[in-house]
C-alpha positions as CSV (number, residue, x, y, z in Angstrom):
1,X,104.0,135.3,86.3
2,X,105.0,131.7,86.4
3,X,102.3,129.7,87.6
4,X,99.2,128.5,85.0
5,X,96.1,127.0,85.3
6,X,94.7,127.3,81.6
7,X,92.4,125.2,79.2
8,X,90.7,125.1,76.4
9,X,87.5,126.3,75.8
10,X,86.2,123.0,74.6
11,X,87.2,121.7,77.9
12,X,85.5,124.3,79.9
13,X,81.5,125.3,80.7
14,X,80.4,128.7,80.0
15,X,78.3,130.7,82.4
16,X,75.2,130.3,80.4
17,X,75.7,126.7,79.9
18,X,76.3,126.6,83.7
19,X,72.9,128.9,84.2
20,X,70.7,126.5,81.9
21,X,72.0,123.5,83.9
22,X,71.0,125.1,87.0
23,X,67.4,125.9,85.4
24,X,68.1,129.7,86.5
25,X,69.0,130.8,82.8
26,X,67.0,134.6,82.6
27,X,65.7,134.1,85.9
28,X,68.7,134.3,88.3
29,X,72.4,135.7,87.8
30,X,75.0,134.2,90.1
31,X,78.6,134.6,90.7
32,X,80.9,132.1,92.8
33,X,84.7,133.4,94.5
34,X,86.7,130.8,96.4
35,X,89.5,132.7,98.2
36,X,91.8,131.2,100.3
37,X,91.1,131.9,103.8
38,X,94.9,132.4,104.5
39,X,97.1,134.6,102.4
40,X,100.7,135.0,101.4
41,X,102.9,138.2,101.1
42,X,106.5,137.6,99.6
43,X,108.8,141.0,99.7
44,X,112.5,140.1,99.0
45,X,114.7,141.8,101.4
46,X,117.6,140.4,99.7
47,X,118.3,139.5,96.0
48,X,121.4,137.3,96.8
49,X,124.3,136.5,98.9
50,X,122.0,135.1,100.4
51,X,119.0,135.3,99.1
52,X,116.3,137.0,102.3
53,X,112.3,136.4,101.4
54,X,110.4,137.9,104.2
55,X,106.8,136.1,104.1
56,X,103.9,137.6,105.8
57,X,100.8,135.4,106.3
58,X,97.6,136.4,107.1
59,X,94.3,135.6,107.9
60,X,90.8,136.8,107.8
61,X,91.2,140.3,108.9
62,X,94.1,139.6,111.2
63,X,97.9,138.3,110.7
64,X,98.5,134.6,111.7
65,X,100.8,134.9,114.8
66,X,103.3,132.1,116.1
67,X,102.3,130.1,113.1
68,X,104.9,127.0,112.0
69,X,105.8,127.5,108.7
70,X,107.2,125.1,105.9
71,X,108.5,126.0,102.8
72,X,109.9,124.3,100.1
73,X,112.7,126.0,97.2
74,X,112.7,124.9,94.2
75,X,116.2,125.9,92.6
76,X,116.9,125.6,88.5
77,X,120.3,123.7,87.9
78,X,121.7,126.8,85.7
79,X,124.3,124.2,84.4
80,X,125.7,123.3,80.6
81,X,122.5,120.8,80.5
82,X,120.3,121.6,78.1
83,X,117.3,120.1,79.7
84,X,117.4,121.9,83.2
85,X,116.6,120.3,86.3
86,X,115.9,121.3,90.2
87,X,117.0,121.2,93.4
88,X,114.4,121.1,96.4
89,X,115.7,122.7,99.6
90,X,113.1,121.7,102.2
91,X,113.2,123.8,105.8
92,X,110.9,124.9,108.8
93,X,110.4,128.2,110.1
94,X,107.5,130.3,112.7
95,X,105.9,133.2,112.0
96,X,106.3,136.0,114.5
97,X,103.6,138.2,116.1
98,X,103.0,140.0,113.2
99,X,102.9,137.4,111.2
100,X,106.4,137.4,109.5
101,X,109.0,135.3,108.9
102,X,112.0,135.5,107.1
103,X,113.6,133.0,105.1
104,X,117.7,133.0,104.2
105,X,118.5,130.7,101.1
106,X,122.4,130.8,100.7
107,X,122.0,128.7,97.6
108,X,120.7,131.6,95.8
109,X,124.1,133.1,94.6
110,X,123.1,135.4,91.4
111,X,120.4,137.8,91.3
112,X,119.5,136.2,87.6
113,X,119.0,132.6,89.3
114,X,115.2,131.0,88.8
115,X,113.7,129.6,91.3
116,X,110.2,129.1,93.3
117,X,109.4,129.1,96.7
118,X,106.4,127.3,98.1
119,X,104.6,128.1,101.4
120,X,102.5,126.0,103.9
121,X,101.6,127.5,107.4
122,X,98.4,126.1,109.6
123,X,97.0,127.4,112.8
124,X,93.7,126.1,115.0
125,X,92.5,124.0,111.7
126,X,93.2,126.4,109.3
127,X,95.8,125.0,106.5
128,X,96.9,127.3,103.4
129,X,99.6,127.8,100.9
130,X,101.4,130.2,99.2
131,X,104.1,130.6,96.5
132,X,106.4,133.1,94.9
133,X,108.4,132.5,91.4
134,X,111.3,134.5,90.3
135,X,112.6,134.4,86.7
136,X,114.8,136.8,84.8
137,X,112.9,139.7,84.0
138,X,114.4,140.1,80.3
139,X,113.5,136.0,79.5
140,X,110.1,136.6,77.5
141,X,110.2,133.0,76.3
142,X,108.4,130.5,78.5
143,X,106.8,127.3,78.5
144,X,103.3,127.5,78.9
145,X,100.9,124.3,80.4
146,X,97.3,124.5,79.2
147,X,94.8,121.4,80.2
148,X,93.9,119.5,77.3
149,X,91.7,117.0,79.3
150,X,90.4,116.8,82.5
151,X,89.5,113.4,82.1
152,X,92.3,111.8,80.4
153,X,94.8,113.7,82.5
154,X,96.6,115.3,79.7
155,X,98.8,118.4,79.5
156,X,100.2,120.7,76.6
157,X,103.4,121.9,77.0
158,X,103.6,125.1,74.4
159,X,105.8,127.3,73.2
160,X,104.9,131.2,74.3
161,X,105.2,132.3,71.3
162,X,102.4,130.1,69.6
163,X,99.9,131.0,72.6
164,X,97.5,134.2,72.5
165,X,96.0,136.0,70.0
166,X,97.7,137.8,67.8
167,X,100.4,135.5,67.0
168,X,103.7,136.3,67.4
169,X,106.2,137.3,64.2
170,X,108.0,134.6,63.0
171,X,110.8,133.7,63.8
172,X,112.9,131.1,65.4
173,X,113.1,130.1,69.1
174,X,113.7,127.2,70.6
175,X,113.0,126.0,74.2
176,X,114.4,122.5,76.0
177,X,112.3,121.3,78.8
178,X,112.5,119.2,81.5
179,X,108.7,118.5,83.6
180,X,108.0,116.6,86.7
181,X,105.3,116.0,88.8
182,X,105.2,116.5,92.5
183,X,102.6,115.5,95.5
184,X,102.7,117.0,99.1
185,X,103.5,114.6,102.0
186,X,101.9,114.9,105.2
187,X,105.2,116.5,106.6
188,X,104.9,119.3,103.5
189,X,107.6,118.2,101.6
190,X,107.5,116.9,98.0
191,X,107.5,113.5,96.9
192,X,108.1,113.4,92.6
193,X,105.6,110.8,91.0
194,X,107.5,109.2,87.4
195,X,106.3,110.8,84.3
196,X,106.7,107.4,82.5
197,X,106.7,108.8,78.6
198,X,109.2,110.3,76.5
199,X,107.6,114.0,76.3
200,X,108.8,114.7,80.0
201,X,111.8,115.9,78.7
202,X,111.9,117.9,75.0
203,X,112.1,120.4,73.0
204,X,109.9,122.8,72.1
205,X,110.5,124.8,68.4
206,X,108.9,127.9,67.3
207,X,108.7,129.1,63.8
208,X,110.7,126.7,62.0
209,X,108.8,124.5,59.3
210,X,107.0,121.0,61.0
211,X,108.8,121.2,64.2
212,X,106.5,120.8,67.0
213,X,106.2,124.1,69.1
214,X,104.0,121.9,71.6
215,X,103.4,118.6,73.2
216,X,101.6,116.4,75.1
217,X,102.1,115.0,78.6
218,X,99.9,112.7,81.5
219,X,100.1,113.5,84.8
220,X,99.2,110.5,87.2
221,X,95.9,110.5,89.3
222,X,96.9,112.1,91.7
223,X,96.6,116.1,92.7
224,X,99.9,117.4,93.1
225,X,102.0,120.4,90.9
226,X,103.3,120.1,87.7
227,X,107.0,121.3,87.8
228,X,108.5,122.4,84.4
229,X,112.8,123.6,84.0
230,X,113.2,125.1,80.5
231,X,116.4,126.4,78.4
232,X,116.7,128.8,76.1
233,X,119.1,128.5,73.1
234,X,121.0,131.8,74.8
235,X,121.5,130.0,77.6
236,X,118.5,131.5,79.9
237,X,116.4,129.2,82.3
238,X,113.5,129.5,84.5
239,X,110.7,127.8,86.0
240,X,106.6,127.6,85.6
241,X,104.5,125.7,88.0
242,X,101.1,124.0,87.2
243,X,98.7,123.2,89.9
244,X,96.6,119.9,89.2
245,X,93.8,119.9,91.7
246,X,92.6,123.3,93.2
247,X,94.1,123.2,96.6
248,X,97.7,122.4,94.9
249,X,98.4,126.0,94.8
250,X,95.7,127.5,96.5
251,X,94.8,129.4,93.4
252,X,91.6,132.0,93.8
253,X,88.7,131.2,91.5
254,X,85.9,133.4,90.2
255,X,83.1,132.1,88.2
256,X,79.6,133.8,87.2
257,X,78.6,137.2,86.1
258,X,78.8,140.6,87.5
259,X,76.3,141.8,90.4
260,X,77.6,145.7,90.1
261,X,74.5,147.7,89.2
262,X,71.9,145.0,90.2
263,X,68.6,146.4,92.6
264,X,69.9,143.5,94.8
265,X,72.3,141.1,95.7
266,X,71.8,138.2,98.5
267,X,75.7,136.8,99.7
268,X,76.1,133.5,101.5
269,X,79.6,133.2,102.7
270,X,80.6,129.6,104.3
271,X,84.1,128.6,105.0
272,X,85.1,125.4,103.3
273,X,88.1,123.2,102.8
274,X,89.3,122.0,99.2
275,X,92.0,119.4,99.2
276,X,93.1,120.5,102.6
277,X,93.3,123.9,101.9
278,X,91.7,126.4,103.8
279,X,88.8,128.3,101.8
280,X,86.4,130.8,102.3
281,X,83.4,130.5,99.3
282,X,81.1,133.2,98.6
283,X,77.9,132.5,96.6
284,X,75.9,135.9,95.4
285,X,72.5,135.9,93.7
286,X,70.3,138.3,92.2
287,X,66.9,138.2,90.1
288,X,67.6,139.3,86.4
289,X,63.6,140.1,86.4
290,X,63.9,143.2,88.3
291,X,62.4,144.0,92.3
292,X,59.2,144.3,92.5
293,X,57.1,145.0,96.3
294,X,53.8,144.8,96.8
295,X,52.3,146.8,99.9
């Protein structure tokens, strides 16, 4: 909970429509997973006073030993501002043999504070990322992103309440915002890129006449994360993180249909790397006209 990478259906391709492009449509079924080659375990060993994340990374069947690790925390300025903003605490740290490391942020003082935690470790040419987002567990009001356009680079910011089917009761809510955007440096800290319009910072109203309960934002062209404070109007704030770019937040993708219960399934694995990120793709293919031998 706390990271999106949503959009419209207008915006994506189906698997059919994919199928027909590839001239496979009835002939061949497919399905495509990217999984990032290295992996991320977060288990909080303290909640505060200080704060203790112990992070174990891994990698293909084996735990990435002696690793360097850098990190990045993102804390939510709980202040009287109504339009939250962040703190980035930047640090390095190195796995152990096991593949553990653990990670002591004094700055976390309350058990109810928001914040995110982002990962980077890289070993023999291997590079991959992982992150962990902690807001109050009673806050069910969020900000949500959802792509609008690819190609124009725009952004919805909207109200959780007005996303998903069925709607939610009526009723008003109210959410102030603050959004950024950050890239990666080549020494894994964050460098914020201007969001040069007034929608960076807002409001965002459910359930109360013509009051906009979204809005619209565009991100420069560049991939990087899209980093969003929000307020609610009793007083609770958190955080929601939205990659732009695959490799931003090393986020797993599967696309294509199912190949349980199919006579036979070729696999092709390769490893690849997606905007420095450390990938492993896996391509499986079947015949949707059945198996047929001939002696």
């Amino acid at each position: 909970m706390g990271s999106y990478l949503l959009s419209p259906l207008a915006e994506s391709l189906s698997y059919s429509t994919v199928s027909k492009l590839l001239g496979i449509n009835g002939t061949y079924g497919f399905q495509l997973t990217l999984s990032p080659t290295l992996t991320f375990d977060f288990q909080k060993i303290s909640d505060y006073s200080p704060l203790t994340i112990q992070v174990r990374v891994d990698g293909t069947g084996y735990p990435l030993a002696n690793a360097p690790l850098s990190y990045s925390l993102i804390v939510v300025n709980q202040g009287t501002n109504d339009y939250p903003s962040y703190t980035v605490v930047n640090n390095i740290s190195v796995t152990d043999e096991a593949g553990l490391a653990q990670l002591v942020f004094p700055q976390i003082s309350t058990e109810s504070q928001s914040y995110a935690l982002i990962t980077y470790s890289n070993l023999n040419g291997l590079k991959g990322m992982g992150y962990y987002i902690n807001n109050p567990a009673d806050f069910s009001k969020t900000v949500i992103p959802l792509t609008n356009s690819f190609q124009n680079r725009t952004i919805l910011l909207a109200h959780s309440d007005s996303v998903g089917q069925p709607s939610q009761p009526s009723g008003y809510s109210k959410l102030s915002y603050n959004a950024s955007f950050v890239i990666l440096t080549e020494n894994y800290t964050f460098r914020q890129v201007q969001l040069d319009q007034q929608n960076a910072v807002g409001e965002l109203i459910y359930g109360f006449g013509s009051e906009p309960d979204y809005v619209s934002i565009t991100v420069p062209n560049n991939n990087g994360i899209l980093i969003v404070t929000y307020k609610s109007t009793l007083g609770q704030c958190g955080v929601v993180l939205m990659p732009w770019g695959l490799g931003s937040l090393a986020i797993p993708l599967k696309f294509g249909g199912n190949p349980m219960g199919q006579e036979w399934v070729t696999t092709d694995i390769r490893q690849v790397t997606i905007d420095g990120i450390a990938y492993q793709a896996q391509l499986s293919l079947w015949n949707l006209q059945g198996y047929s031998r001939t002696d």
